[in-house]
Backbone bond lengths (Angstrom), bond angles and torsions (degrees), N, CA, C in turn:
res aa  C-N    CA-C-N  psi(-1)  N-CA   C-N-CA  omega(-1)  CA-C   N-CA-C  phi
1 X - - - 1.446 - - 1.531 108.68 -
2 X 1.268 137.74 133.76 1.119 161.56 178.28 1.050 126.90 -61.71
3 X 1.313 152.45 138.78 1.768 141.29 -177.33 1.242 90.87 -81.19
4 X 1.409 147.06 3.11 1.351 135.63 -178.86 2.127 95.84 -81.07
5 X 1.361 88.06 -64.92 1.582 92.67 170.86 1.755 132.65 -37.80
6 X 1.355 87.55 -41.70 1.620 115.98 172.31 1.532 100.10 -58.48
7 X 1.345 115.30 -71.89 1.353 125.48 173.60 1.907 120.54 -30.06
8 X 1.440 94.40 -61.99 1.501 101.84 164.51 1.232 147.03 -36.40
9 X 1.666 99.78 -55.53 1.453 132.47 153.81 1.248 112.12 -45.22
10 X 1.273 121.96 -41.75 1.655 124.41 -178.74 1.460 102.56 -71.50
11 X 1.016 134.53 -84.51 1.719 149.21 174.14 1.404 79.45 -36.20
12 X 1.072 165.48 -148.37 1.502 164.00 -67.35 1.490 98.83 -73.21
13 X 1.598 111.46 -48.74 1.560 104.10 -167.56 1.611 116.12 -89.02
14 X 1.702 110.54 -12.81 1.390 127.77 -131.24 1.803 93.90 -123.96
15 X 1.323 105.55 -39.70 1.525 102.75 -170.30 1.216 126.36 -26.63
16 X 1.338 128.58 -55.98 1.571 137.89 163.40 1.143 120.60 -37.45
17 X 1.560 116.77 -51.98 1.198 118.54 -163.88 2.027 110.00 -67.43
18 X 1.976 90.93 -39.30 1.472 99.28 -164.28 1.372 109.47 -67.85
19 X 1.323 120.18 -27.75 1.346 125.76 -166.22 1.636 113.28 -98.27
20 X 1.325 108.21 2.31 1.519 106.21 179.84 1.865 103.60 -89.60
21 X 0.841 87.06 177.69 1.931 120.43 -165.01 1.693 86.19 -70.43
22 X 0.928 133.78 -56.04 1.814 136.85 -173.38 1.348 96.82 -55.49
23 X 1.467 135.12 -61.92 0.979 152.60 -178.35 1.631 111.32 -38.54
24 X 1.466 106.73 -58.10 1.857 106.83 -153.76 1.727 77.16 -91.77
25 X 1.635 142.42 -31.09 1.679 115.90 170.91 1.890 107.82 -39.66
26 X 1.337 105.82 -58.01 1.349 108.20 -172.38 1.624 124.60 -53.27
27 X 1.519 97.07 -28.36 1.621 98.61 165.51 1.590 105.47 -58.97
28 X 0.943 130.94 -23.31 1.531 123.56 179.02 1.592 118.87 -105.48
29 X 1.473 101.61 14.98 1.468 94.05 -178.82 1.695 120.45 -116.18
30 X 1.661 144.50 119.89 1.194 115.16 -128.16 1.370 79.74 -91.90
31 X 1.162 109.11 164.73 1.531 129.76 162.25 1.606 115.20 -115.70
32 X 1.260 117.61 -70.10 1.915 91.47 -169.94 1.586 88.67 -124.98
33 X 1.246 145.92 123.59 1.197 146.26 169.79 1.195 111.38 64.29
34 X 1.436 146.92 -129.35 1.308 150.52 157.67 1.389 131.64 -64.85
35 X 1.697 98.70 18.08 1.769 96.64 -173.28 1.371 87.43 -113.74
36 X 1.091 108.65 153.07 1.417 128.52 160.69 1.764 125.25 -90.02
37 X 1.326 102.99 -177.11 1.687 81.62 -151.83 1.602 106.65 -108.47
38 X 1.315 112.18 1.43 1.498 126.13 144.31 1.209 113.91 -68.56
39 X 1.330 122.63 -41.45 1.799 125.99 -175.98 1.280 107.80 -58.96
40 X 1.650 103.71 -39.48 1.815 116.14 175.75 1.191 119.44 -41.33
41 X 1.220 95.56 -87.40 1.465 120.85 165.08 1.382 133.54 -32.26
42 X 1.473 124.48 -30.28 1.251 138.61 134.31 1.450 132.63 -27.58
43 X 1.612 88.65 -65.03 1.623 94.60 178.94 1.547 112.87 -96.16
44 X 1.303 119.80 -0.43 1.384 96.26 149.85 1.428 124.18 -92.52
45 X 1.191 129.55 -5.87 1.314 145.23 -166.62 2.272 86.53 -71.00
46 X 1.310 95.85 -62.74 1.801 117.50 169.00 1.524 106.57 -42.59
47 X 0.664 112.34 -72.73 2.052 123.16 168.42 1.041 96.27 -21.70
48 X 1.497 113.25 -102.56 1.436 114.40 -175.24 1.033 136.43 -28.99
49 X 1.349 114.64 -65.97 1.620 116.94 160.74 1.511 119.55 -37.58
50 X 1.063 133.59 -49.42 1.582 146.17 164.75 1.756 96.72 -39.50
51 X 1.471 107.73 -81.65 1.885 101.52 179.51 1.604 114.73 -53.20
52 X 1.382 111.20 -39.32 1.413 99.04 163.43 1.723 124.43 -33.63
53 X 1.189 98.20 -71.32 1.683 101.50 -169.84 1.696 131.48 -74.30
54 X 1.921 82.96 -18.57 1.669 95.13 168.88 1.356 108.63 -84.05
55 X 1.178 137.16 -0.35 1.324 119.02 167.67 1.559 99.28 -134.09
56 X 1.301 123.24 63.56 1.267 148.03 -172.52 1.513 101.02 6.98
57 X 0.936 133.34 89.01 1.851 111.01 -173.90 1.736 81.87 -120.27
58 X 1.349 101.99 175.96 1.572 121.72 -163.41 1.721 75.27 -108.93
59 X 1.279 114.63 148.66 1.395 137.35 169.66 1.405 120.94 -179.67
60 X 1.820 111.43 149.01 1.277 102.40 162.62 1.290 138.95 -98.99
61 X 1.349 111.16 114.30 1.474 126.14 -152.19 1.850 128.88 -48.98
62 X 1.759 81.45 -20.07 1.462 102.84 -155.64 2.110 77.71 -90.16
63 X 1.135 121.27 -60.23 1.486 127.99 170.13 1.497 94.23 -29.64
64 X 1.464 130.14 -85.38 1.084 110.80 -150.34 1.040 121.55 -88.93
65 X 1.518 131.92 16.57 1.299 123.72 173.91 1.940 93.19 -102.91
66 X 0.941 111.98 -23.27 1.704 95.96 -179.08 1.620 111.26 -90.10
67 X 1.652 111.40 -17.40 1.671 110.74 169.37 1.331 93.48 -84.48
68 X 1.047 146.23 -33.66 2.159 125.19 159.50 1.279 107.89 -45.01
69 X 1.032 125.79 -67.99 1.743 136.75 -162.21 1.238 97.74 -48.76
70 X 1.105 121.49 -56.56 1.776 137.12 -169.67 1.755 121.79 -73.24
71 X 1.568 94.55 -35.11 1.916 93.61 -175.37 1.436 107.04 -51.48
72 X 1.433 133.72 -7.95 1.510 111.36 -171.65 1.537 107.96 -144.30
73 X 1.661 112.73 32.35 1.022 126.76 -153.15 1.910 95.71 -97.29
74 X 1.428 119.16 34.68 1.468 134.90 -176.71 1.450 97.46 -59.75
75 X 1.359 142.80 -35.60 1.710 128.59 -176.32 1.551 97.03 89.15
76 X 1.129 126.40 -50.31 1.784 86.57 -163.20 1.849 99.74 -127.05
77 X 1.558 118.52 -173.36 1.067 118.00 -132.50 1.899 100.01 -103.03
78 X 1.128 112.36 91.92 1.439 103.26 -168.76 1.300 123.65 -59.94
79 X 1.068 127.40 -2.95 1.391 138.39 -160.58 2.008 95.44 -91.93
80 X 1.310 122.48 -19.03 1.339 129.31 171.34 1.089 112.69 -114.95
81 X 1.317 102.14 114.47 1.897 115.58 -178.21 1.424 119.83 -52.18
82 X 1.289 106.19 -21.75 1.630 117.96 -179.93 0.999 112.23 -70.03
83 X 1.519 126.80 -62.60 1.097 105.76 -179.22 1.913 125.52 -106.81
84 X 1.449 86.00 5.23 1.792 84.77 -179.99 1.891 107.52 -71.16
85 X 1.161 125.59 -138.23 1.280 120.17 -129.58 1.837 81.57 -147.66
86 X 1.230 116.17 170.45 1.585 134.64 175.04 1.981 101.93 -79.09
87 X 1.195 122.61 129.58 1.389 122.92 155.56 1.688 103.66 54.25
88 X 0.954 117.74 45.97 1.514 134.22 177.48 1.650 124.69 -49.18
89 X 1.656 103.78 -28.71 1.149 108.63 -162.96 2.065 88.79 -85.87
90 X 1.480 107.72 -24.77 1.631 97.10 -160.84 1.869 88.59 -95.83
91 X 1.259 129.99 -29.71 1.195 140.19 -137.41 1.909 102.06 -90.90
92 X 1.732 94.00 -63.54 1.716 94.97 -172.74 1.771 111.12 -57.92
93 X 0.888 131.33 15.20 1.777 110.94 150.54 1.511 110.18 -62.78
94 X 1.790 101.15 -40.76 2.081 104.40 -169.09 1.539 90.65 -60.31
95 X 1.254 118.54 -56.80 1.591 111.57 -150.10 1.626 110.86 -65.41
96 X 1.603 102.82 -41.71 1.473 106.60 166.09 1.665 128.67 -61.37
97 X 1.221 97.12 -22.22 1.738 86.90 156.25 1.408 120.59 -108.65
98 X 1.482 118.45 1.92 1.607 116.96 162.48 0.955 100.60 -58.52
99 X 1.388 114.89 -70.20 1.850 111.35 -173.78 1.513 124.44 -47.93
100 X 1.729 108.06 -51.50 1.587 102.34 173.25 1.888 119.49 -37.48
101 X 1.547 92.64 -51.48 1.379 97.52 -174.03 1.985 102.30 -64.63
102 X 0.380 138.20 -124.39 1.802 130.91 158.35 1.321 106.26 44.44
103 X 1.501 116.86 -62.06 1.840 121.37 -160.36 1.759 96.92 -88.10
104 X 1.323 120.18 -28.58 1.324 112.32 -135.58 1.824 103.29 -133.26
105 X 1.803 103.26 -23.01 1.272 103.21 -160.08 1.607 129.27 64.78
106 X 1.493 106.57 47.28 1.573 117.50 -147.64 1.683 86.57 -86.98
107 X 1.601 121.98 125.23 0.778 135.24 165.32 1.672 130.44 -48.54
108 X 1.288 122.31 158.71 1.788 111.62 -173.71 1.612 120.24 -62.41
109 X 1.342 99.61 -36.12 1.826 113.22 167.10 1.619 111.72 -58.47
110 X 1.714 120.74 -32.96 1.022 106.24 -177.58 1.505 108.09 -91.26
111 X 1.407 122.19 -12.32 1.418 120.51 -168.02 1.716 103.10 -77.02
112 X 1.317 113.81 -39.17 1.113 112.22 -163.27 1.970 112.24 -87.92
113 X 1.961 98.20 1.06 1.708 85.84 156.07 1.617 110.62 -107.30
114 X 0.982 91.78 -10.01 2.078 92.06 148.98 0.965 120.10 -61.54
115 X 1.627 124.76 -61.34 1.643 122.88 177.51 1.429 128.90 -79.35
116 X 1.268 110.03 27.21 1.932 114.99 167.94 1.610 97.70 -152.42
117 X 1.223 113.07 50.47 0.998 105.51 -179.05 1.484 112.48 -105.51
118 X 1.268 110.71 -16.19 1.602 123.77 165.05 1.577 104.58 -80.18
119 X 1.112 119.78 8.87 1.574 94.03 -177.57 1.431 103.23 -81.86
120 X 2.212 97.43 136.74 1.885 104.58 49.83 2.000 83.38 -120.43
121 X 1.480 120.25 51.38 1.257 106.91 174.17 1.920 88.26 -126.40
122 X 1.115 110.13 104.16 1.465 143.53 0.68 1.218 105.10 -96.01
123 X 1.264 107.79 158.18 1.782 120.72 170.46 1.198 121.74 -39.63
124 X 2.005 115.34 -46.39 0.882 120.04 -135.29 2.073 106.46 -105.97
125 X 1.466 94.76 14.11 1.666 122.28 166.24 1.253 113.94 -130.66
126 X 1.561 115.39 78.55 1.369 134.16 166.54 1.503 103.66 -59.84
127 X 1.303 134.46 148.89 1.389 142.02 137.98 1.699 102.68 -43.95
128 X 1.161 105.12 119.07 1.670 126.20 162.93 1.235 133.34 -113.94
129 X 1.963 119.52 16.62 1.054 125.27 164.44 1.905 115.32 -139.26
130 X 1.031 118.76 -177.36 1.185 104.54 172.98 1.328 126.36 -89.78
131 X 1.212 100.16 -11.79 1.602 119.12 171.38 1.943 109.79 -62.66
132 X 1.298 92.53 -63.90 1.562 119.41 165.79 1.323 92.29 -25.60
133 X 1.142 106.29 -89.65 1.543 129.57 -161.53 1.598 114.88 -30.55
134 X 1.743 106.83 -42.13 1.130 115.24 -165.49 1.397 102.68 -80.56
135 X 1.342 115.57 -50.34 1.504 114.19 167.06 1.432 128.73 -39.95
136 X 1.313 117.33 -43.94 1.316 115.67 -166.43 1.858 88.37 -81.24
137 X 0.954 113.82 -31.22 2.326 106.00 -178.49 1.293 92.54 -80.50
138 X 1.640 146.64 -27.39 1.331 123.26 160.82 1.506 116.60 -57.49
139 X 1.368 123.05 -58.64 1.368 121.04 -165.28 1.360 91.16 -69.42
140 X 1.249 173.08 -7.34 1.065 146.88 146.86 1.497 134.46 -49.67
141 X 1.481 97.60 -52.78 1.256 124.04 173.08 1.418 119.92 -53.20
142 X 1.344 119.02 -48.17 1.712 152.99 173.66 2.081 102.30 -61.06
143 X 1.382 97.44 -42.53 1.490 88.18 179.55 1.372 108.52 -88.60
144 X 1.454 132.33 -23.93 1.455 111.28 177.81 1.363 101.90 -104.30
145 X 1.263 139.11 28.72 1.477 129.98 152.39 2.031 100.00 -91.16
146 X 1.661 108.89 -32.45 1.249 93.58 176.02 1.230 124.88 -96.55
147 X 1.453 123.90 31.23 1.685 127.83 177.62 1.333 89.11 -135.15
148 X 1.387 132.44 0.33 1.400 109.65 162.78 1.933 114.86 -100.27
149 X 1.385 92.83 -21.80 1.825 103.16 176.12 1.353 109.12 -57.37
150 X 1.814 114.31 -24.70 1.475 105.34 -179.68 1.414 132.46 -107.57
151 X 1.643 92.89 24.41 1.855 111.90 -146.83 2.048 82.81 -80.38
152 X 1.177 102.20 -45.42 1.840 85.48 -178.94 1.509 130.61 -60.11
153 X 1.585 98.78 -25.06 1.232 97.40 -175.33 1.354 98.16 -85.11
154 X 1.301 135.04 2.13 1.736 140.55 176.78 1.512 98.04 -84.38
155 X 1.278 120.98 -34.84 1.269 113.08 -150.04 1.700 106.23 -91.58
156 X 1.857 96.44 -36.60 1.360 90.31 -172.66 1.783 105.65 -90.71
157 X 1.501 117.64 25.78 1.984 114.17 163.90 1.332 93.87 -102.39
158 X 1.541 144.89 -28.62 1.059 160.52 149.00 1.743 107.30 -27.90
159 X 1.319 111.56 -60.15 1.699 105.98 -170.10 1.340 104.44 -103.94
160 X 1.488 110.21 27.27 1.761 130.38 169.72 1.662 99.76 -79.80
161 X 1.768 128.03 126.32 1.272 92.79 170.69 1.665 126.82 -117.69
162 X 1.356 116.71 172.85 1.431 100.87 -152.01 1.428 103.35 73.97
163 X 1.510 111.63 103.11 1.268 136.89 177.82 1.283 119.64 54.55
164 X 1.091 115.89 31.86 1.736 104.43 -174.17 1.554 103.31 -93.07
165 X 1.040 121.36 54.62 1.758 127.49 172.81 1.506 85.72 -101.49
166 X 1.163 106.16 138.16 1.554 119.15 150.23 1.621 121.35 -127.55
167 X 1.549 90.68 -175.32 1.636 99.36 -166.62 0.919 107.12 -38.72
């Protein structure tokens, strides 16, 4: 299957989500190094779908491309203590599906691959579908391909001298 198809699948299931007002804040909000957290969400939405079809599994497409779009759809910028949120790393699945449900009317199948999508943080919200499932091994996958794409440009403000500490 093709990233054209992939692509499709996104716009068919995704259109609403990408083109709304929640959506284009997140184009400006960073998420793991130089990606932003629409960019995220994108490419794991792509991920998944990709392991989806390479290992033929039965899924609903429309579920897991809008629980990708949505798992990190928290609104504001965690990386600033000011205005991000308390315990962020265990917490934004709730807020990201408060809002889905709120912006989007995100159904219970989609809330719940929003809310285990950090697993095993917490333990106690396993992935319970295959959709789920796939999401939470995309966003993994998706965050250390994008904190390692930026590890040189970390390294060489780092061996800058006079201030080269970064975030």
């Amino acid at each position: 299957m093709g990233s054209d198809r992939v692509s499709d699948a996104i716009a068919e299931h995704g259109a609403d989500i990408l083109a709304s007002e929640g959506m284009l804040r997140c184009a400006g909000l960073p998420q793991h190094g130089s990606t932003s957290v629409r960019d995220h969400c994108v490419a794991v939405a792509a991920c998944a779908l990709r392991l989806a079809r390479a290992w033929r599994l039965r899924v609903d497409e429309r579920v897991l491309v809008r629980g990708a779009l949505l798992h990190d759809y928290f609104l504001y910028d965690w990386h600033d203590r000011a205005s991000s949120r308390p315990r962020h790393a265990t917490m934004h699945p709730r807020y990201a599906a408060e809002n889905a449900e709120r912006d989007f009317g995100a159904d219970e199948a989609v809330r719940r691959v929003v809310l285990s999508h950090m697993f095993p943080l917490p333990p106690t919200r396993p992935p319970r579908s295959a959709e789920a499932w796939l999401v939470c091994l995309a966003d993994k996958g998706c965050t250390v391909a994008e904190v390692v794409r930026d590890v040189p440009a970390r390294l060489a403000r780092a061996a800058r001298p006079e201030g080269g500490v970064s975030r």
